[in-house]
C-alpha positions as CSV (number, residue, x, y, z in Angstrom):
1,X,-38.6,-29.1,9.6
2,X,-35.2,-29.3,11.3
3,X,-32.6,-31.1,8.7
4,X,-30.0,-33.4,10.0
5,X,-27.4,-33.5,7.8
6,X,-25.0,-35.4,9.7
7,X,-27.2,-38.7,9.0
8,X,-27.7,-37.8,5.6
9,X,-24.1,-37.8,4.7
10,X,-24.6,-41.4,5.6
11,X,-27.0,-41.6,2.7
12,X,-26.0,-43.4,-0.8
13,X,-25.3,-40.0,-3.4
14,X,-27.9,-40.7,-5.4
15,X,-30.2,-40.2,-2.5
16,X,-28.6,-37.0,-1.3
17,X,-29.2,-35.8,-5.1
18,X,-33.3,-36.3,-4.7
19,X,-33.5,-35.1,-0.7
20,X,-31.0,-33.7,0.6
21,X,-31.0,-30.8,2.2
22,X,-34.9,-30.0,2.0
23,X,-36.3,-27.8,4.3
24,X,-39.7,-28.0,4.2
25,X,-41.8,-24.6,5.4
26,X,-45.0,-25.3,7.8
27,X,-47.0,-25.8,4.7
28,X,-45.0,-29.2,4.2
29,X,-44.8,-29.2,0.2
30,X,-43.4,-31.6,-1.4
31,X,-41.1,-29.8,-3.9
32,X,-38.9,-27.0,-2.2
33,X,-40.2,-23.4,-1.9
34,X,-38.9,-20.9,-3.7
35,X,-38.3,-17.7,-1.4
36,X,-38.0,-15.0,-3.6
37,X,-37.2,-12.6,-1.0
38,X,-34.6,-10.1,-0.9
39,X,-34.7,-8.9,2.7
40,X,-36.7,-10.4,6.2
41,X,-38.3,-8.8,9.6
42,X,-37.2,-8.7,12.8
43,X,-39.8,-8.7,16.0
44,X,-37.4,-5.9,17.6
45,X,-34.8,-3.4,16.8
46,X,-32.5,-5.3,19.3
47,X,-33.1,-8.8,17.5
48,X,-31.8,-7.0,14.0
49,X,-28.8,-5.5,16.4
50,X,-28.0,-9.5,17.2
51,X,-28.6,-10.5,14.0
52,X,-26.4,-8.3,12.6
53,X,-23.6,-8.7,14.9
54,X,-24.1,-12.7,14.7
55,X,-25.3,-13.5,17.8
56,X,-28.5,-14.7,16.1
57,X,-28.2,-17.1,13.5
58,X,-30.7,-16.4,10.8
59,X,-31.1,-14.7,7.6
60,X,-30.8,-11.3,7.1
61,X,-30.2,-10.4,3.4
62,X,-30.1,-12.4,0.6
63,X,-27.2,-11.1,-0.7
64,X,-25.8,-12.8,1.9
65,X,-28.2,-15.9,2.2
66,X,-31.6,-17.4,1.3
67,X,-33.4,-20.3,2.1
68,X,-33.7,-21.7,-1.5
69,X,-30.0,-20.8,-2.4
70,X,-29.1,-22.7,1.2
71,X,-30.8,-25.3,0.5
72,X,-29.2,-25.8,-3.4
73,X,-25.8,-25.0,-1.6
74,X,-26.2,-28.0,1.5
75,X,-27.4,-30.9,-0.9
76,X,-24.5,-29.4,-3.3
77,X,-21.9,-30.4,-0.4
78,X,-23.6,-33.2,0.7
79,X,-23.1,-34.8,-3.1
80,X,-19.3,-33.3,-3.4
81,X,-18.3,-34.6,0.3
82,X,-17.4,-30.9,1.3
83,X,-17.9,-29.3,4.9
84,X,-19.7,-26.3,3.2
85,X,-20.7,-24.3,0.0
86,X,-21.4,-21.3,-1.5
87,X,-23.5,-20.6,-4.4
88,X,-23.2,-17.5,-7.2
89,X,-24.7,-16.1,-9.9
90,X,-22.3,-18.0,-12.5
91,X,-19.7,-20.2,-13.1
92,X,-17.3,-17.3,-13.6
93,X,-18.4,-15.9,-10.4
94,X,-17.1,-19.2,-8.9
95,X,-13.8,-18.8,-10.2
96,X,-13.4,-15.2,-9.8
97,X,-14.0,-15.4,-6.1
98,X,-12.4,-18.5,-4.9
99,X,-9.1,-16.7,-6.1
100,X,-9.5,-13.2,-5.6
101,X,-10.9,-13.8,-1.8
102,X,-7.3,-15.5,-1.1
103,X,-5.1,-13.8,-3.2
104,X,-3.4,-10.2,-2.9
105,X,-0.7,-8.1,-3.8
106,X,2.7,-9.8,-4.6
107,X,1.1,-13.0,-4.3
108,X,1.6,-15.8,-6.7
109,X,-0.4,-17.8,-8.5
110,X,0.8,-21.1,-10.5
111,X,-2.1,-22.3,-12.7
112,X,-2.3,-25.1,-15.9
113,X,-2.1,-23.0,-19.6
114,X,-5.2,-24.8,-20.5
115,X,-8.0,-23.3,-19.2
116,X,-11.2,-22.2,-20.7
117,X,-11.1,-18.4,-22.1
118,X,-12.4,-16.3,-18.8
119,X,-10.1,-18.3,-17.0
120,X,-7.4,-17.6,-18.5
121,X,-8.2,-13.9,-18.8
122,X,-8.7,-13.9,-14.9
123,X,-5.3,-15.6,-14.1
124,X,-3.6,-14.1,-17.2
125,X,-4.7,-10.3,-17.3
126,X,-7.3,-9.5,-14.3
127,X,-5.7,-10.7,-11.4
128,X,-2.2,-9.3,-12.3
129,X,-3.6,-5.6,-12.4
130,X,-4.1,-6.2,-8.6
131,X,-0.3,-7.2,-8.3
132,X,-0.5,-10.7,-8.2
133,X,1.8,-13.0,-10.0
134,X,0.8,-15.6,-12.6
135,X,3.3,-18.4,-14.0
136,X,1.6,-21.1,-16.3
137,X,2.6,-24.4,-16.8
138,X,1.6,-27.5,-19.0
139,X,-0.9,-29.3,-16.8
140,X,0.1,-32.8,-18.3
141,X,4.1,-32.3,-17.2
142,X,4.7,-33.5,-13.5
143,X,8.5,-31.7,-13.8
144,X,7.0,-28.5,-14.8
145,X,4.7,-28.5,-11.4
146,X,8.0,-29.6,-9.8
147,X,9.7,-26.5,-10.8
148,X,7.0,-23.7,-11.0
149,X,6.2,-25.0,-7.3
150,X,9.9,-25.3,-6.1
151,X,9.0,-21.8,-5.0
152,X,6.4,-20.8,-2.6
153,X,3.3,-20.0,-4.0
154,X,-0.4,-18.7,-2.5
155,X,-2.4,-20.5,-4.9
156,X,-3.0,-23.2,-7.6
157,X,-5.4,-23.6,-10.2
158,X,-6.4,-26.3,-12.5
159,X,-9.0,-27.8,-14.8
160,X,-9.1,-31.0,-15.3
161,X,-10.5,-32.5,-17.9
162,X,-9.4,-29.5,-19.6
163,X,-11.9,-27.1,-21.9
164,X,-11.7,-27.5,-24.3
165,X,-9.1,-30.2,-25.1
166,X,-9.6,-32.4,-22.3
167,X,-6.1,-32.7,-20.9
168,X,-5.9,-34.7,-17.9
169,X,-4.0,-33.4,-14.4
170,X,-2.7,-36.0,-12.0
171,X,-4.7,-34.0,-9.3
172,X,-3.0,-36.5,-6.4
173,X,0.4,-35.4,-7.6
174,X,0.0,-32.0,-8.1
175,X,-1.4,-31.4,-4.9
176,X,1.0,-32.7,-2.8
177,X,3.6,-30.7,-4.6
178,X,1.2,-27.4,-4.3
179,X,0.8,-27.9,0.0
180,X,4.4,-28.7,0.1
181,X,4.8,-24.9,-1.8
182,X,1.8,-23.7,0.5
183,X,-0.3,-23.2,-1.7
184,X,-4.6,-23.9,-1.8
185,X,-5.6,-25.9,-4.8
186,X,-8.8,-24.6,-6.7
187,X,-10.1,-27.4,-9.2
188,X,-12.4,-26.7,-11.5
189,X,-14.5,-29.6,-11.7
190,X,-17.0,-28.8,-14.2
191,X,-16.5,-30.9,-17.1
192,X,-16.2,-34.2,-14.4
193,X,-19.1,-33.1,-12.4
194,X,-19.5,-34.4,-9.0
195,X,-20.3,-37.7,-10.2
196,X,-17.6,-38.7,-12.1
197,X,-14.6,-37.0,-10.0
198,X,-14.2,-35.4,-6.5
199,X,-11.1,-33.6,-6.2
200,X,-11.3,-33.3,-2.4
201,X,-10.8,-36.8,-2.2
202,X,-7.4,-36.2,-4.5
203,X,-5.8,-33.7,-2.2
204,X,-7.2,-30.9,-3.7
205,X,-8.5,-27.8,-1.3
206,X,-11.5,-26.2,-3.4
207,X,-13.8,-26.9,-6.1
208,X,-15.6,-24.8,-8.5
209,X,-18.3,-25.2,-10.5
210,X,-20.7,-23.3,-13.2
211,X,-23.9,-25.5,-12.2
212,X,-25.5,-23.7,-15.8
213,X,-23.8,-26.7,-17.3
214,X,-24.5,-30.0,-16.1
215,X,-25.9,-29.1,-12.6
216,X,-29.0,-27.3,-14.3
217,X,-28.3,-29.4,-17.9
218,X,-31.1,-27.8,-19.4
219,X,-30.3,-25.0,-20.6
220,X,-32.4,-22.6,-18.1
221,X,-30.4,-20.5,-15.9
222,X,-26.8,-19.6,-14.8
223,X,-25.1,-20.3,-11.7
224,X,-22.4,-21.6,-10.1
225,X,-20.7,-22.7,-6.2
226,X,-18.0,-23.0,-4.6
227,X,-16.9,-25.8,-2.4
228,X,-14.4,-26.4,0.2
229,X,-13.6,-26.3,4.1
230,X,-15.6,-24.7,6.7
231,X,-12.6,-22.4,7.6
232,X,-12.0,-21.3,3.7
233,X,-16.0,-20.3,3.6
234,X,-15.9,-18.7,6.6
235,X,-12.6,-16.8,6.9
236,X,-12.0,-16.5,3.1
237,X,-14.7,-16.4,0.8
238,X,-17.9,-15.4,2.8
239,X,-16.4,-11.6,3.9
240,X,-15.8,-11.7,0.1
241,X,-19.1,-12.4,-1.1
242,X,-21.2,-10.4,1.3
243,X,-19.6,-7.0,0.2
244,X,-19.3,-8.0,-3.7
245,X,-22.0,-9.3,-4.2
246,X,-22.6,-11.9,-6.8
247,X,-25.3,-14.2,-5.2
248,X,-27.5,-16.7,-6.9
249,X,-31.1,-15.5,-7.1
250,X,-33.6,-17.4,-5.4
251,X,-34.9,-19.2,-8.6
252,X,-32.2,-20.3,-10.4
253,X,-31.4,-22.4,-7.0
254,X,-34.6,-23.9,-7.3
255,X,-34.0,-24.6,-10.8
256,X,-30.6,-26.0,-9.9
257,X,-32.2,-28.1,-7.2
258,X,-34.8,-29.8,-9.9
259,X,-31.3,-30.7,-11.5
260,X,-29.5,-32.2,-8.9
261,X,-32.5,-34.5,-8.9
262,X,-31.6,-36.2,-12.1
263,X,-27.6,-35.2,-12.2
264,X,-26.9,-38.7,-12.0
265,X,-29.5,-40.4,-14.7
266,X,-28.4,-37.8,-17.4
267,X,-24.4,-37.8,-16.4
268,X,-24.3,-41.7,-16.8
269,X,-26.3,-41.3,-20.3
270,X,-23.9,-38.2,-21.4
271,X,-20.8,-41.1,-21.0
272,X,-22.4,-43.6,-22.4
273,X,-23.7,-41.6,-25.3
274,X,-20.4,-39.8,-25.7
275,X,-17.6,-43.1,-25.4
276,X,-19.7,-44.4,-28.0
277,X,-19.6,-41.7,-30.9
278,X,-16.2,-40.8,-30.0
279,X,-15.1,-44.6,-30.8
280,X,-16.8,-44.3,-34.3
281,X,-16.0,-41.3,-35.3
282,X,-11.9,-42.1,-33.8
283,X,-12.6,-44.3,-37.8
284,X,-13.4,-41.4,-39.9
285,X,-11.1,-39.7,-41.9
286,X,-12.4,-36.6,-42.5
287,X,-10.9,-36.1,-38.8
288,X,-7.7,-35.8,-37.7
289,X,-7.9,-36.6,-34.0
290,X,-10.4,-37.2,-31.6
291,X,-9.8,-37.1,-27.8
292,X,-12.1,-38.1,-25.3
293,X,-10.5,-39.5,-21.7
294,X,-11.7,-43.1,-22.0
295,X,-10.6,-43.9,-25.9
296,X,-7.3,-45.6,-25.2
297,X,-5.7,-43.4,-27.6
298,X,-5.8,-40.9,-25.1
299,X,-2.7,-39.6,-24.0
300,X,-3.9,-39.5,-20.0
301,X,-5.9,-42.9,-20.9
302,X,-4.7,-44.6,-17.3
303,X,-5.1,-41.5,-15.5
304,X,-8.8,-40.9,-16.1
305,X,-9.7,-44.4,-15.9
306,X,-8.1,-43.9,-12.2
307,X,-9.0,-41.0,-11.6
308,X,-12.6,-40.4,-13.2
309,X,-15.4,-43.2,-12.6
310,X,-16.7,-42.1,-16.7
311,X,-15.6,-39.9,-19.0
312,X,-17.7,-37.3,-19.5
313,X,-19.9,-35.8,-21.8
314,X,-17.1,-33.6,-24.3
315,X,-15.5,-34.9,-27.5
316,X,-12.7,-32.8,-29.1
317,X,-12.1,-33.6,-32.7
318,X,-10.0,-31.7,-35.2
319,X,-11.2,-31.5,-38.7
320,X,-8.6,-31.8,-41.4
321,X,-8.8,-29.1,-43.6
322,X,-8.7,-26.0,-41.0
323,X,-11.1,-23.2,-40.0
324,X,-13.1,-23.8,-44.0
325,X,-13.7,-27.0,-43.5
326,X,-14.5,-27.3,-39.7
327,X,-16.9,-24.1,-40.7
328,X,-18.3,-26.2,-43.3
329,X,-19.0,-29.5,-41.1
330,X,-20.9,-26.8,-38.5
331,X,-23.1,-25.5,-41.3
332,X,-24.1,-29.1,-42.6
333,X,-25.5,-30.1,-39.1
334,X,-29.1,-30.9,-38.8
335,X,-29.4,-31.8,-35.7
336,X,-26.8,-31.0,-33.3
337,X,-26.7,-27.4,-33.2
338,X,-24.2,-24.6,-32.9
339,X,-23.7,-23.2,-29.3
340,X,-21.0,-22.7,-26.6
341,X,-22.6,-23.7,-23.6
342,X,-22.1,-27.4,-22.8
343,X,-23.2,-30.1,-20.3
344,X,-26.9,-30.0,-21.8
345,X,-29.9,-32.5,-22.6
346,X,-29.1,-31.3,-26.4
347,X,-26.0,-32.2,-28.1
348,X,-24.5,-29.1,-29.0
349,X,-21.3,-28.1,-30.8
350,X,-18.8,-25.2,-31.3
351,X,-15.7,-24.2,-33.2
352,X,-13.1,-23.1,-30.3
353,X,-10.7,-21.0,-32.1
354,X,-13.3,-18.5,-33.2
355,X,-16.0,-18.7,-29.9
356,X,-14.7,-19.2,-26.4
357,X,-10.9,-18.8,-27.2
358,X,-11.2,-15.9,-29.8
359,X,-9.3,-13.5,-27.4
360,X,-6.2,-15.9,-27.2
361,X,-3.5,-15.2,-29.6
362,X,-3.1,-18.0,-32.4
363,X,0.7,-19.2,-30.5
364,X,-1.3,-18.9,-27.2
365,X,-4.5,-21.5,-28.9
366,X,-1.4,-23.8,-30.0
367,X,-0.2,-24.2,-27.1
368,X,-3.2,-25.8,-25.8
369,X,-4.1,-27.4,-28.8
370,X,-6.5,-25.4,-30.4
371,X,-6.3,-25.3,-34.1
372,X,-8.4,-23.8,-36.8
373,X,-9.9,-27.1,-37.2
374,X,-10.3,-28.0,-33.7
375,X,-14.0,-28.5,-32.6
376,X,-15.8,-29.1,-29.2
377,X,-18.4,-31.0,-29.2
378,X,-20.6,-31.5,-26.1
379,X,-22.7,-35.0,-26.7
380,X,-26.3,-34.9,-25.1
381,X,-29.3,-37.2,-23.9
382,X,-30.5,-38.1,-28.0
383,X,-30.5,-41.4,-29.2
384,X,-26.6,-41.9,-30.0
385,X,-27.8,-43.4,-33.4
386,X,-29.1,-39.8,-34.5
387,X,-26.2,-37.8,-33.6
388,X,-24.0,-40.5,-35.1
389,X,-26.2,-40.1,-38.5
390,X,-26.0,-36.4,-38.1
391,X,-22.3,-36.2,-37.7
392,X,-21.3,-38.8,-40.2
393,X,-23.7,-36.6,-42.9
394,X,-22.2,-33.2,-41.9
395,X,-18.2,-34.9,-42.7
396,X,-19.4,-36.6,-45.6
């Protein structure tokens, strides 16, 4: 079956999430195949020569591509709005590759200091041993961006919300400062999911994703994509990816596909659950702040009411008392349990300082906000009456 995915951009998202995409083999089944194939056949020597060369268009490798990873990366673009996509084996992948495959020597990089902990070890330590420059600058301050992008840059990179503290980037802003600099804006879009925010629409150049979290939601597998402009894929990042390799193996696409299916039902339950503990426990004082974008106390309030359509499924609280008591509160749970993935049917929770920022220096964690009582908590698809119980035991 021939797809035509110029009509199905015409299609509501939450359509595209359930059928886009699908090719269907000649045995017409109604869930995609999986084609866990690492090479194919040709009929002659001189139709692998064409294929080779690109005369032929078809799949030769699937390091470079594969029906079920196409098919996971065209419904993927179809829900972001992007002219194409690549998928990898992880999140970090993702990252890795939309910089490195535009960066090189004496180039510079201008990128927000909150960022999760590979992140910042990628813009901080990996990509300077290749000679490219890093400056860092507090997402939230418009006059910082003004200055660090005063001078020409080659790139830009930015979380927003932030992980783990959810700071807020005024994504229109920055980007017009960033082309005016000449610089490509890389998002990283993975706490806001496709659903809730779509930095293309904002100005922004490419988006990232690790699809382990909400994408799959489940728990299951790793992955991750990138998305952006048919002449980034195919000039930039796809000479990249063929000779480094990290590809996304032909069943953790299908995996991610089954998730896409239901991407919207469980984001929409992960806000509502989460805006609704983070307002009760914003009234309990063994806690000395909670931040979630939608409580009006939240310093970027405005913004990601403007520029989110929900606010996600992460809570950051801060228990008073430091790295004893936050420790303390963990170890009392019941039911939410003690992990650092996020974005997952399970409400699951982690102490920052100590798991997925434990290589930053304590100044460097301050910065961003991280203290020793600082906690991330990522709300998931339970009844919110549960969790609230569960939490409300473990700070009594």
């Amino acid at each position: 079956m021939t797809t035509d995915y110029d009509s199905q951009r015409e299609w509501a998202f939450q359509t595209q999430l359930v059928r886009g995409a699908t090719e269907r083999s000649q045995f017409m089944e109604t869930s995609e195949a999986i084609y866990l194939t690492s090479g194919y056949v040709y009929k002659t020597a001189e139709e692998a020569e064409q294929s080779f060369k690109g005369d032929i268009e078809r799949y030769v490798y699937s390091r470079f591509r594969n029906p079920t990873v196409n098919m996971f990366e065209r419904r993927l673009a179809l829900i972001e709005g992007a002219e194409e996509c690549r998928a990898m084996a992880s999140g970090m992948a993702a990252v890795f590759a939309a910089l490195a495959c535009q960066l090189s020597t004496s180039d510079r990089l201008v990128a927000s200091r909150a960022l999760f902990g590979s992140c910042q070890y990628i813009c901080a330590e990996l990509l300077p041993r290749f000679g490219i420059v890093t400056e860092f600058v507090d997402g939230t301050d418009l006059a910082q961006w003004k200055k660090a992008l005063a001078t020409p840059a080659k790139a830009v990179f930015v979380e927003t919300p932030s992980n783990p503290g959810l700071e807020m980037i005024d994504l229109k802003a920055v980007c017009s400062l960033a082309h005016a600099a000449g610089a490509v804006v890389v998002v990283d879009n993975v706490f806001a999911t496709p659903i809730l925010q779509k930095p293309l629409t904002l100005g922004a150049d490419v988006v990232v994703y690790s699809a382990t979290k909400h994408i799959d939601g489940q728990g299951r597998c790793l992955g991750g994509a990138v998305l952006a402009s048919n002449q980034f894929i195919t000039d930039k990042l796809t000479p990249f990816m063929r000779h480094t390799g990290p590809s996304l193996s032909p069943f953790n696409a299908w995996v991610l596909l089954k998730g896409l299916e239901t991407l919207d039902l469980r984001v929409r339950r992960h806000c509502e659950n989460a805006l609704l503990i983070a307002r009760a426990l914003e009234k309990n004082k063994a806690l000395s702040r909670v931040a979630y974008p939608l409580l009006e106390s939240h310093p970027q309030y405005q913004l990601a009411r403007t520029q989110m359509t929900g606010g996600g499924s992460i809570i950051a609280l801060e228990v008073a008392g430091g790295k004893e008591a936050a420790f303390r509160f963990l170890n009392k749970l019941k039911l939410i349990d003690i992990s650092n993935n996020l974005g997952d049917a399970k409400s699951l929770i982690c102490h920052s300082a100590t798991t997925t920022h434990q290589r930053l220096t304590p100044e460097q964690r301050a910065e961003v906000g991280i203290t020793d009582g600082f906690i991330r908590l990522s709300v998931g698809l339970e009844d919110p009456n549960d969790l609230l119980a569960d939490l409300s035991q473990a700070l009594a």
